[in-house]
Backbone as a ProteinNet text record, in pm:
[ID]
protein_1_A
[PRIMARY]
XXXXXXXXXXXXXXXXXXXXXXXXXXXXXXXXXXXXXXXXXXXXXXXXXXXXXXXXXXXXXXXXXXXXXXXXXXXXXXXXXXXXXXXXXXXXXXXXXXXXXXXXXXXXXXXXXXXXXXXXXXXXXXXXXXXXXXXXXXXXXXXXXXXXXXXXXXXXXXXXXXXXXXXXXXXXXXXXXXXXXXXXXXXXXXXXXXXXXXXXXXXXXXXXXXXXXXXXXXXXXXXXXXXXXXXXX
[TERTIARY]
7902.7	7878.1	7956.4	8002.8	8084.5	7992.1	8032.3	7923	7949.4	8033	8046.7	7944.9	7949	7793.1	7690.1	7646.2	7536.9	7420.8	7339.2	7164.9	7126.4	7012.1	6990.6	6849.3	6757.7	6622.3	6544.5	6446.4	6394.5	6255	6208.9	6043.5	5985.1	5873.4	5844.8	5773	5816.4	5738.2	5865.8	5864.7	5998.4	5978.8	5877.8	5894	5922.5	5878.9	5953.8	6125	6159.6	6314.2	6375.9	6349.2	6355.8	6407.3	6266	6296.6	6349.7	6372.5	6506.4	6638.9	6624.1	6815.6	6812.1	6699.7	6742.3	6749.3	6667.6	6711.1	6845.7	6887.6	6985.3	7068.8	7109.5	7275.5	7243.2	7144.5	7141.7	7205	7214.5	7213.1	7373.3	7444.1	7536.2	7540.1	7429.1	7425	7431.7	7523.8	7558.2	7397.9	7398.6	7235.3	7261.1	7159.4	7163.9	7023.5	6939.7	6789	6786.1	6683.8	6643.5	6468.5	6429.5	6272.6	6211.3	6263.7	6206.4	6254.8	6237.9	6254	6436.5	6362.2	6510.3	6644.9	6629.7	6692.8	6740	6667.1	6744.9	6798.1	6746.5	6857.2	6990.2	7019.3	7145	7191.7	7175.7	7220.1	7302.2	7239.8	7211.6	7383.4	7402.5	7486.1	7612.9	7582.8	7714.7	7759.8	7684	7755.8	7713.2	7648.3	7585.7	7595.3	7470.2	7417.7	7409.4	7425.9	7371.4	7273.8	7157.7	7041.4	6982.8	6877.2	6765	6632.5	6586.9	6471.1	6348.7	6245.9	6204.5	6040	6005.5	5879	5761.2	5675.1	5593.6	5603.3	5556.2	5576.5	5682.3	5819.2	5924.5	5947	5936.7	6049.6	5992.3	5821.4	5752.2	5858.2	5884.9	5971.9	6127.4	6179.6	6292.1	6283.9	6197.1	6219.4	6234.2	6119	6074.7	6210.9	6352.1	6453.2	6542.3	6552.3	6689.4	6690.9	6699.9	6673.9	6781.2	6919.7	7031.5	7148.4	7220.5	7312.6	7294.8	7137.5	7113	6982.5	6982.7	6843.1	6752.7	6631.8	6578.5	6413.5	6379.1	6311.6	6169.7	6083.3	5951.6	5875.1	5835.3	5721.2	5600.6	5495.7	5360.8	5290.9	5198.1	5066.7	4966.9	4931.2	4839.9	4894.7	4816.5	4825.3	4752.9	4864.1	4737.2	4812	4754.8	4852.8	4843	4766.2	4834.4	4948.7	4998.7	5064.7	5185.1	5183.7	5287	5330.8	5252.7	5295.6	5350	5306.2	5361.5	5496.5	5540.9	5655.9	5779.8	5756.4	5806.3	5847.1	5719.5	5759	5904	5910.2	5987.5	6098.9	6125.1	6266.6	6292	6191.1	6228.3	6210.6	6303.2	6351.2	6208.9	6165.5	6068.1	5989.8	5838.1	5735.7	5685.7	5713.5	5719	5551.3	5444.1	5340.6	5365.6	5340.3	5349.3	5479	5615.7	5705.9	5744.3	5749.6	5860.4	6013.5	6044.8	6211.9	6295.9	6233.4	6256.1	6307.1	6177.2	6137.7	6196	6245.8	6322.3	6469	6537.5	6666.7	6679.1	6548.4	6584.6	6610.1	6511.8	6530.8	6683.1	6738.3	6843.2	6978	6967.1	7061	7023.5	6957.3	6927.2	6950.7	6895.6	6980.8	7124	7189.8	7349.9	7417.4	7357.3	7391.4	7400.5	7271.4	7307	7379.6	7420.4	7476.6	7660.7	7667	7765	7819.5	7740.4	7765.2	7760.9	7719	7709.1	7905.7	7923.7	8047.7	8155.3	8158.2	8242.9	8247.2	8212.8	8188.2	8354.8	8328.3	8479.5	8467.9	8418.8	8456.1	8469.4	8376.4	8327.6	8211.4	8182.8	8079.1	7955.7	7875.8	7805.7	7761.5	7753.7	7699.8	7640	7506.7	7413.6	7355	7380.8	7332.8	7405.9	7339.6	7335.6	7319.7	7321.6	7281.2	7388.1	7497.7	7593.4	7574.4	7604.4	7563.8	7719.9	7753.5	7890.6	7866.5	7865	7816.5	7880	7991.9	8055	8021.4	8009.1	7955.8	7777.1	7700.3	7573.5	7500.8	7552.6	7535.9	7551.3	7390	7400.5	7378	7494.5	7479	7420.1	7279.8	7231.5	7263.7	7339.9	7433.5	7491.3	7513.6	7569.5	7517.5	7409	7350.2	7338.9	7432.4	7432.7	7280.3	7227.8	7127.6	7180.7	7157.5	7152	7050.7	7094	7030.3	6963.1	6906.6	6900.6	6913.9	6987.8	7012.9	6882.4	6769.5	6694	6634.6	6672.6	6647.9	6838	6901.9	7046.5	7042.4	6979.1	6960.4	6834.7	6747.2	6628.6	6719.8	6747.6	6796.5	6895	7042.1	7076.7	7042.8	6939.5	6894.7	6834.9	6776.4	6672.7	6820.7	6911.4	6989.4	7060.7	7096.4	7179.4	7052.8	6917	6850.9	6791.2	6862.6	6819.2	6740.5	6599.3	6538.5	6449.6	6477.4	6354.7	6244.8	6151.8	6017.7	6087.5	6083.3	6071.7	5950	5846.9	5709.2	5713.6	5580.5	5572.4	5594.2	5625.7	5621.5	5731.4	5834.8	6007.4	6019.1	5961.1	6038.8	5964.1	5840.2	5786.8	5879.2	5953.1	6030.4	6140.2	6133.3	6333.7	6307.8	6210.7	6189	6192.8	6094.4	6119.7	6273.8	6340.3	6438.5	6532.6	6496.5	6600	6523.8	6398.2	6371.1	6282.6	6241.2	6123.2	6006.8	5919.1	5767.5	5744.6	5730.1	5678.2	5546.4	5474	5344.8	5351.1	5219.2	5215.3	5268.7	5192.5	5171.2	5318.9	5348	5522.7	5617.2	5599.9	5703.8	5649.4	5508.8	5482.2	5542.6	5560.4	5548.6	5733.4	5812	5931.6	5980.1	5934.4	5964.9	5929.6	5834.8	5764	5893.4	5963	6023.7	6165.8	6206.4	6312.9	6311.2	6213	6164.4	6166.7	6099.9	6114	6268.8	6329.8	6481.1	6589.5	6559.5	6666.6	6548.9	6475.3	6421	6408.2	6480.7	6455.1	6318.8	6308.8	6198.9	6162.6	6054.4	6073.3	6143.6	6146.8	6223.1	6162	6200.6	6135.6	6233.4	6150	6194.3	6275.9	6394.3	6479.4	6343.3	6326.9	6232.4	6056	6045	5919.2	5793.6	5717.9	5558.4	5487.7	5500.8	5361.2	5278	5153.4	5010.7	5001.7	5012.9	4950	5051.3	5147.2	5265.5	5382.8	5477	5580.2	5672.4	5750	5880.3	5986.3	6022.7	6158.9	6268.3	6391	6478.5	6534.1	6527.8	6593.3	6708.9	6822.5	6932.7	6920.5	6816.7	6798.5	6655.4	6535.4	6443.9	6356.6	6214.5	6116.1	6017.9	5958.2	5812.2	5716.5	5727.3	5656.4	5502	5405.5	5302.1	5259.4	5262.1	5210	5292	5393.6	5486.8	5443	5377.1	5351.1	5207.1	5132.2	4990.1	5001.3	5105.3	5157.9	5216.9	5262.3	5339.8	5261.3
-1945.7	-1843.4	-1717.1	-1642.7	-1516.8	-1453.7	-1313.5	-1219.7	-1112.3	-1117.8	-1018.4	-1126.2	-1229.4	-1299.2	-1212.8	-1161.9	-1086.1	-1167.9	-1089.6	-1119.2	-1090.6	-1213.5	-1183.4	-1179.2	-1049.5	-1031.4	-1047.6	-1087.4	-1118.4	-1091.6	-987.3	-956.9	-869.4	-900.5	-861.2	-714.5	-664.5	-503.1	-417.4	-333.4	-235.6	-143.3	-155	-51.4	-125.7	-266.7	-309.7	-311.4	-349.4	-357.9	-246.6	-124.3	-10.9	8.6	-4.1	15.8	-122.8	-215.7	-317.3	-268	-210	-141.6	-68.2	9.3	158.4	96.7	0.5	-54.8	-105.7	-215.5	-264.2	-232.2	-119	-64.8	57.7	116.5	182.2	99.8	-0.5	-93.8	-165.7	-150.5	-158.4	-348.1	-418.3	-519.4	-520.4	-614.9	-619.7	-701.1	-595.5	-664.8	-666.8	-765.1	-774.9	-810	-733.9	-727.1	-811.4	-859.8	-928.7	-875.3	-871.4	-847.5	-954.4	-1052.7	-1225.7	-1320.2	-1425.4	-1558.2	-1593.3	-1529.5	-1544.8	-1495.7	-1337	-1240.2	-1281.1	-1394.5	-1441.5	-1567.1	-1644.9	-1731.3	-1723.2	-1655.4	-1563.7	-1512.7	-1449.3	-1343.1	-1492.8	-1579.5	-1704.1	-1788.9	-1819.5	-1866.9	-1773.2	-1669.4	-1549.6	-1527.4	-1507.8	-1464.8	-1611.2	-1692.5	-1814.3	-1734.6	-1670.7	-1627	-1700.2	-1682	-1829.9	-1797.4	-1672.6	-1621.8	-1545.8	-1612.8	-1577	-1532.6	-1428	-1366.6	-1406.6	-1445.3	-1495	-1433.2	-1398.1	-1353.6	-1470.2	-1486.6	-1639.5	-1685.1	-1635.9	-1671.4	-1680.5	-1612.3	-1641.1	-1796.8	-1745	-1853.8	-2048.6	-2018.6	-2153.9	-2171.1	-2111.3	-2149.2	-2179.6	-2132.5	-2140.6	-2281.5	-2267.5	-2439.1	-2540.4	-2497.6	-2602	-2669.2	-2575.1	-2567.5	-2648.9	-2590.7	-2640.4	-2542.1	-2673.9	-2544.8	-2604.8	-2660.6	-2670.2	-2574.7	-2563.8	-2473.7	-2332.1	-2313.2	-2188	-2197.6	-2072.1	-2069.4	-1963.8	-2040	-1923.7	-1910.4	-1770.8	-1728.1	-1690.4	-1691.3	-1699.5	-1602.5	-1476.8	-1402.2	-1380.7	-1338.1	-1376.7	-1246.8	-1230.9	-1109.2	-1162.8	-1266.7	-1347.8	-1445.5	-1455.8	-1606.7	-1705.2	-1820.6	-1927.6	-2047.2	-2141.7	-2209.5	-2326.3	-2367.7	-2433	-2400.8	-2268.3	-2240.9	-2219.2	-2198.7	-2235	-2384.2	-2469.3	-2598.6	-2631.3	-2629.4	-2646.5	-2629.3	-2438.9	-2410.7	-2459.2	-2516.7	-2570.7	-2716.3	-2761.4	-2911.9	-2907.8	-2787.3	-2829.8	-2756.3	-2677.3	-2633.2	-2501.4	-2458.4	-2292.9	-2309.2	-2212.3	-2217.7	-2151.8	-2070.4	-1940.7	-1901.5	-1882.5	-1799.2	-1727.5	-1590.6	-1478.5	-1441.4	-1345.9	-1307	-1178.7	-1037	-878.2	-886.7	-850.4	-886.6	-752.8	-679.4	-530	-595.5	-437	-444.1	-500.9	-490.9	-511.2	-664	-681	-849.2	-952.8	-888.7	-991.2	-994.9	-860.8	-827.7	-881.7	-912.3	-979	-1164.6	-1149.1	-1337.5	-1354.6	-1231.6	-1296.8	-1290.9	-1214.6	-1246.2	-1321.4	-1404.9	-1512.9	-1632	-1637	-1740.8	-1762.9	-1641.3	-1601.2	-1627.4	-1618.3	-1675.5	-1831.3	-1883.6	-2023.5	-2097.7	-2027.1	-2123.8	-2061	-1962.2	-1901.6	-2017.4	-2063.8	-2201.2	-2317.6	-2352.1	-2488.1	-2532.5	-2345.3	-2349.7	-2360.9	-2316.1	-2392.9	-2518.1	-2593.7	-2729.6	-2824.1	-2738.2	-2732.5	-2893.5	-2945.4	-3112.1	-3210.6	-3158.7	-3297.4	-3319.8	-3449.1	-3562.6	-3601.2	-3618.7	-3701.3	-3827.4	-3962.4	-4026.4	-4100.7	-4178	-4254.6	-4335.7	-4501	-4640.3	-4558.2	-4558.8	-4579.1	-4423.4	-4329.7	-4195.5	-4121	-4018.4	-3912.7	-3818.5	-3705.9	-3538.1	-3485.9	-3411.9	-3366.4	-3237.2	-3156.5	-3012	-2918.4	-2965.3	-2819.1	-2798.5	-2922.9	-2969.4	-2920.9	-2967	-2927.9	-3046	-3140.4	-3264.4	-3427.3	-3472.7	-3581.6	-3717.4	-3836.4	-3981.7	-4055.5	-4142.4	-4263.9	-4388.1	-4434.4	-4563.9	-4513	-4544.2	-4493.7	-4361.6	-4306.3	-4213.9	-4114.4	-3975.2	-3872	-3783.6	-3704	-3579.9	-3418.3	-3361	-3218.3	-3157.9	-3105.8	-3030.6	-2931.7	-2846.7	-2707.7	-2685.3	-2562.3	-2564.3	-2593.9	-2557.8	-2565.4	-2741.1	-2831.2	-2963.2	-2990.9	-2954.5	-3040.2	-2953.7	-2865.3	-2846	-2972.6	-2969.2	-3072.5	-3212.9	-3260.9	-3359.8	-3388.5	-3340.1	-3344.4	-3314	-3277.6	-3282	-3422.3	-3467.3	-3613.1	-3697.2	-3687.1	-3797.7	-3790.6	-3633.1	-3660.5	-3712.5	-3723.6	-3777.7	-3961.6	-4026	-4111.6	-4221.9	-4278.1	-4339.4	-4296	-4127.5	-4048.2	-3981.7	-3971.8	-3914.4	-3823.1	-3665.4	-3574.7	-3506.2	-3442.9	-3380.7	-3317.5	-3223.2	-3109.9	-2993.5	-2955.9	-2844.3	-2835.1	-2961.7	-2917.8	-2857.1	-2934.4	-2879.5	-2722.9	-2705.7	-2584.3	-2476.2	-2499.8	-2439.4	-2412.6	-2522.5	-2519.9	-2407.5	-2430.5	-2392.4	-2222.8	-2180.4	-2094.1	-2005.5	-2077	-1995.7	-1948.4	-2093.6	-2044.8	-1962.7	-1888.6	-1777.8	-1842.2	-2024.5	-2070.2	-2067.2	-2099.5	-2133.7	-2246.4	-2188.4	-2306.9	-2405.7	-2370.4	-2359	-2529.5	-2632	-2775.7	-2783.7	-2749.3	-2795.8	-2778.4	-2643.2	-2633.3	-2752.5	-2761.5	-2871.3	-2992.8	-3021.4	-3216.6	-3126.9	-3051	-3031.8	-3072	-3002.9	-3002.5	-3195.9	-3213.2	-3349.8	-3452.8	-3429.4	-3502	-3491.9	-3411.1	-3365.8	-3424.8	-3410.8	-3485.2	-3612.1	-3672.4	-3789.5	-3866.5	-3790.4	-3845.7	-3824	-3716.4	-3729.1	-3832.8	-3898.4	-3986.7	-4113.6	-4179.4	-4262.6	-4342.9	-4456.8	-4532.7	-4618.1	-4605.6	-4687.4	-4855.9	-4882.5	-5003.5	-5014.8	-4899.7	-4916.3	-4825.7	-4862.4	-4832.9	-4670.5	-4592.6	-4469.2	-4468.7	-4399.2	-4386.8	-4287.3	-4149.1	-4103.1	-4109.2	-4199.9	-4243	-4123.1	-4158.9	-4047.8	-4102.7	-4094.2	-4098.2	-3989.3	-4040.8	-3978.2	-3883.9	-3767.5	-3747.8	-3672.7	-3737	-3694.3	-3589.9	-3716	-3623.1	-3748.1	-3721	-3776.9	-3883.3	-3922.7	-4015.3	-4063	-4030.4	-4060.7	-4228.7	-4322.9	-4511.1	-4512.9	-4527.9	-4577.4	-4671.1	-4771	-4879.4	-4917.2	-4829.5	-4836.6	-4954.7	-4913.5	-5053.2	-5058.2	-5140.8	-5134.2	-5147.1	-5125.1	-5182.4	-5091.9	-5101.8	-5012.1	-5040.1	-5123.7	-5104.8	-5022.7	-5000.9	-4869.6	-4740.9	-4725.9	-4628.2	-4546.6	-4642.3	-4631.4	-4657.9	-4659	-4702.6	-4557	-4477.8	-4385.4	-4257.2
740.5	640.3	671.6	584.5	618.4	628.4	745.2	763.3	616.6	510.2	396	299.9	341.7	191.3	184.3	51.7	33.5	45.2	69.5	88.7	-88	-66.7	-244.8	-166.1	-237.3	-239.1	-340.2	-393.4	-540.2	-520.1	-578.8	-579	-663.9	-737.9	-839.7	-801.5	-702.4	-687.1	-671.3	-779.6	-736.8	-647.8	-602.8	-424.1	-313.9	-326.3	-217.7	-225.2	-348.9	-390.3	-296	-334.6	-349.3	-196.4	-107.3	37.4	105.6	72.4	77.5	74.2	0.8	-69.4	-5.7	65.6	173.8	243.9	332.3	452.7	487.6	371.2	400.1	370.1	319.5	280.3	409.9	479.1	590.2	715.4	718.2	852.1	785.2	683.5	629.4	619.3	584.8	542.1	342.6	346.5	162	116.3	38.1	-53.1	-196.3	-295.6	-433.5	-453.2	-544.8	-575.9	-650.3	-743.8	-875	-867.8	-970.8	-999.6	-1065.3	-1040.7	-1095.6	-1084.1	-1141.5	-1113.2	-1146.6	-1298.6	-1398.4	-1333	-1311.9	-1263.9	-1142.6	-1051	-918.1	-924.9	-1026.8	-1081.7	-1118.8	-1179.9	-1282.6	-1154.7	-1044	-942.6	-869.6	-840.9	-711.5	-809	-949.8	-997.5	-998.4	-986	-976.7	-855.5	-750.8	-608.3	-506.6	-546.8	-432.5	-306.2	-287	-140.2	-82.7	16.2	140.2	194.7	206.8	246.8	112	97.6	-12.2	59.6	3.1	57	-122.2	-107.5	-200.6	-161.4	-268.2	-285	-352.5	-274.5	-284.8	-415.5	-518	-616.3	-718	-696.3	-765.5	-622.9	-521.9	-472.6	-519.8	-532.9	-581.6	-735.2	-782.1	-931.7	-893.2	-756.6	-727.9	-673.6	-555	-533.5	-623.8	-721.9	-837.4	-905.9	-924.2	-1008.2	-860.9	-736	-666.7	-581.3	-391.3	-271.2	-186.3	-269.8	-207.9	-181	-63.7	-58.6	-25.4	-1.2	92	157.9	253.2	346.2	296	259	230.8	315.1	267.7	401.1	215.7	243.1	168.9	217.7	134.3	175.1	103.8	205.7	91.9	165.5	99.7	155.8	195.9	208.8	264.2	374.2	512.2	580.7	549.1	443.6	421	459.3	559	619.5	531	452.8	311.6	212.9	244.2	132.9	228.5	353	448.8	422.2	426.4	475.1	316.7	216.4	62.4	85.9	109.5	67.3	201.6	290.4	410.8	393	291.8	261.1	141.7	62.9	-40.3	-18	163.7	174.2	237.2	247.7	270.6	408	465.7	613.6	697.5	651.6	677.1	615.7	688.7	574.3	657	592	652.3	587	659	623.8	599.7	495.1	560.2	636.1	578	704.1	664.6	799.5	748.1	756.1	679.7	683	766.2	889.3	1028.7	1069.7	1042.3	1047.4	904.8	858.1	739.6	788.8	851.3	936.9	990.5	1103.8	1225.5	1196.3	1101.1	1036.9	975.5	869.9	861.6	925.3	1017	1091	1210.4	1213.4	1300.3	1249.8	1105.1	1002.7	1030.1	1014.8	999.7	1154.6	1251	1361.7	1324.7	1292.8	1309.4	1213.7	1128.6	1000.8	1079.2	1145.3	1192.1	1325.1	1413.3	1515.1	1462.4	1344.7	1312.8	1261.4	1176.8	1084.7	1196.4	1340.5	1437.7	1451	1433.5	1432.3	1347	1226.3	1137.1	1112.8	1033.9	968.8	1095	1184.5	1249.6	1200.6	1264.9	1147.5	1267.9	1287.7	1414.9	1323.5	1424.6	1347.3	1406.6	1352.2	1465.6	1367.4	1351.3	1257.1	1146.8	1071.1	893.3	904.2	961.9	920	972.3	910.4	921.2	920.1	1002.7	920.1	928	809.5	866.9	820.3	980.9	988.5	881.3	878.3	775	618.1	549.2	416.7	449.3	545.3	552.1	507.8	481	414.6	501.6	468.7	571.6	488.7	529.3	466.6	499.3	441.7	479.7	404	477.1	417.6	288.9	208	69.7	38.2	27.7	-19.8	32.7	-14.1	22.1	1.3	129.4	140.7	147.1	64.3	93.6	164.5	280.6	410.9	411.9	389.7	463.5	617.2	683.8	755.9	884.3	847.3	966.6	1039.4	878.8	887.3	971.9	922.9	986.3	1151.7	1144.9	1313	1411.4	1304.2	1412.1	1400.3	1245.8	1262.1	1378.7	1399.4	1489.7	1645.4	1646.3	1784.3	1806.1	1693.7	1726.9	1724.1	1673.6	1672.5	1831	1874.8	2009.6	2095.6	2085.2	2187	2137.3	2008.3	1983.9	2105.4	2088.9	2083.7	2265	2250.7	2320.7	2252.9	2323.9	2278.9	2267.6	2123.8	2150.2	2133.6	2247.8	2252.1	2175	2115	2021.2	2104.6	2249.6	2226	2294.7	2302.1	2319.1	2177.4	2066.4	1890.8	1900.4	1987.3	1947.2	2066.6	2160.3	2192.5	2171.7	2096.9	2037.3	1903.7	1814.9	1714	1722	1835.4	1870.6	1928.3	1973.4	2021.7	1875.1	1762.7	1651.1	1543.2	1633.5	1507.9	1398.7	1421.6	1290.7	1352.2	1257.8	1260.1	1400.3	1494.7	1572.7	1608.9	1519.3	1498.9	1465.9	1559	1520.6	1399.9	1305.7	1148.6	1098.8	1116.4	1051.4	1107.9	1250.2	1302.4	1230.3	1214.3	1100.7	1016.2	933.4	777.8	775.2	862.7	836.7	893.3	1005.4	1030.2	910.5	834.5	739.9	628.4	589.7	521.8	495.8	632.1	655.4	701.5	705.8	685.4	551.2	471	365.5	300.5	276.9	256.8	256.3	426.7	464.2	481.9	391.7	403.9	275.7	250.4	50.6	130.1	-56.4	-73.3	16.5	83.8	125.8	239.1	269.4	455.8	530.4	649.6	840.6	815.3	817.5	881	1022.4	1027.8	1147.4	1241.6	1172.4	1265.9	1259.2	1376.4	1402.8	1467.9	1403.8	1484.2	1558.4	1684.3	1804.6	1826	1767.4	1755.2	1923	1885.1	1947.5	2064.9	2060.8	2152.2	2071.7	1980.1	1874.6	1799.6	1857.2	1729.2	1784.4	1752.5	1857.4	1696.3	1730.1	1591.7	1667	1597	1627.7	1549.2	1589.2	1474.3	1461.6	1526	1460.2	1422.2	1315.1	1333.7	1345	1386.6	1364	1331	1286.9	1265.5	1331.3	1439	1533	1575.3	1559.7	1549.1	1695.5	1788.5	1903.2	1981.9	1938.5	2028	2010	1846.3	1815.4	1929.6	1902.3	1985.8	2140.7	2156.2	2382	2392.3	2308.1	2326	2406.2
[MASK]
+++++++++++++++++++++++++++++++++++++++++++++++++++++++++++++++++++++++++++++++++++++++++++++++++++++++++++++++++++++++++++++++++++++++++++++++++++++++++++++++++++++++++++++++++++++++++++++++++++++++++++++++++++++++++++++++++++++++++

């Protein structure tokens, strides 16, 4: 991502707008407001941000439409860890609770770091069975069928693939998770594994990444069905 891509903010309170635009043209980060759904639609087709700041309820209409081709970070005034795990299942990198100015800064340029190391990578591909990610596109192949990523799934994914057919525990993902600035919290790590699970998985087939109760995750390039592995684990 270039560090000149603007930040698109979208929230239906014009005082938060307000002290958004002071913050971030103070700290000399490029910003673009919207006060709705519509208004960040129309913004998102004109400049394609690659960091969206989304206010709970426009961003539930944003997902609803298409949560390819950027990261976006979700804020709400309430902690409700149902409404965490919803907007996590359908894409958003981050759900921010009450986040100051501060704390949305610090998320997106932590975003912008990592979409900034992945873009070194430059059109190499990793590949493990039937499953491809090729870092620079953001975009990963299972056998014929192309997936669109978000960046925080093409980071776990590729970690389960360079450790194919190891346990990874919950609280390596809750440390890893942590260092890149997400939700490390159990539930966020099932919600997002669940996620990308279902993505790279057709109908009528063995998931590559498998769940042991109780322990965590292990990615198979050659998966199985095998349920007594599951319960030995």
């Amino acid at each position: 991502m270039s560090p000149e891509s603007p930040l698109l903010i979208a929230n239906r309170s014009p005082h938060f707008l307000d002290k958004a635009r002071e913050h971030f043209n103070k700290n000399q980060m490029p910003i673009v407001t919207a006060s709705g759904t519509e208004a960040a639609l129309r913004v998102y087709e004109e400049i394609h941000p690659s960091i969206v700041v989304l206010q709970e309820g426009i961003a539930r209409d944003i997902l609803s439409e298409t949560a390819d081709g950027y990261s976006i970070v979700t804020t709400s005034r309430e902690n409700d860890p149902d409404n965490a795990i919803e907007f996590l299942n359908a894409g958003a990198d981050r759900y921010l609770v009450k986040p100051s100015m501060r704390e949305i800064e610090a998320m997106v340029r932590t975003l912008r770091r990592n979409e900034h190391l992945l873009g070194h990578a430059n059109e190499k591909v990793v590949s493990s069975g039937d499953i491809s990610v090729d870092l620079k596109g953001h975009v990963a192949r299972h056998g014929e069928h192309f997936v669109d990523l978000r960046n925080s799934e093409l980071r776990t994914l590729l970690y389960l693939m360079q450790r194919d057919g190891i346990v990874i525990r919950h609280s390596e993902f809750s440390n890893l998770y942590k260092k890149w600035n997400l939700d490390s919290s159990e539930i966020s790590i099932r919600a997002r594994i669940n996620r990308l699970r279902e993505l790279l998985t057709e109908p009528d087939e063995e998931s590559h990444i498998q769940t042991y109760r109780g322990v965590g995750y292990k990615f198979r390039s050659r998966p199985t069905p095998s349920q007594e592995e599951y319960e030995s684990a």
